[in-house]
N, C-alpha and C positions, 0 to 999 in steps of 0.2 A: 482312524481305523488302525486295530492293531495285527500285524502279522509277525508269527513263529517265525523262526530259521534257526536251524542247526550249523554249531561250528565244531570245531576241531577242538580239542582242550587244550592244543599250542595257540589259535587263533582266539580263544574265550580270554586267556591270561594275556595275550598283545594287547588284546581292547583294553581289560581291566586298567594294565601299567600305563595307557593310555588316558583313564577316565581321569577327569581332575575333579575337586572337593565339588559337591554336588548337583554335578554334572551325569546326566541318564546316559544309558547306552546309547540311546537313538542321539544323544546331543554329538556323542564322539563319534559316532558312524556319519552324519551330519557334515560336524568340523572337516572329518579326515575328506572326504567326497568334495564338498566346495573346494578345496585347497587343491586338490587335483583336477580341477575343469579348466577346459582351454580358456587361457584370458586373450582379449584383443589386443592387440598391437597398438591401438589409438588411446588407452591405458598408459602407457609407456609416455606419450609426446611430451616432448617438453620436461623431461625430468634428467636430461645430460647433466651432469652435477662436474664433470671434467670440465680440465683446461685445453684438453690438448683435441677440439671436435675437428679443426680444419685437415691435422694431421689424420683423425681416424677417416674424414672422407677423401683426404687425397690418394689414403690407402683402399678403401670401399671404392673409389672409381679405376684405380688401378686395377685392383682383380676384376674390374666386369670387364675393361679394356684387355684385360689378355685372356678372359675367356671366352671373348668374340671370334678366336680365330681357330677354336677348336672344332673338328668337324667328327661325325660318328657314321663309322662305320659297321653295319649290319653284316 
């Protein structure tokens, strides 16, 4: 199914400088949409490429250890 929409004549020339060699509008409205959707966190696992992880979690349990002692007041 195909549906109109109206753009802006700055937003018609974004898409354009966007579109690549024979590539539809709908391919680049597409691309750009996926590339912005929430990704999971479970995507991630396992892909630490560092050396230094025992340092980043001795630092990651330090900041929950001194943010335990904060309290809020209303």
């Amino acid at each position: 199914m195909t549906k109109v929409i109206s753009l802006s004549e700055e937003a018609y020339k974004s898409l354009k400088r966007l579109k690549g060699e024979g590539e539809s509008f709908s391919d680049v409205v597409l691309r750009m949409t996926k590339a912005a959707e929430p990704k999971s966190l479970l995507g991630f696992t396992g892909k630490w490429k560092g050396t230094d992880i025992d340092l980043v979690f001795e630092k990651v349990m330090a900041e929950r250890e001194a943010s335990k002692g904060r309290e809020l007041k209303i």
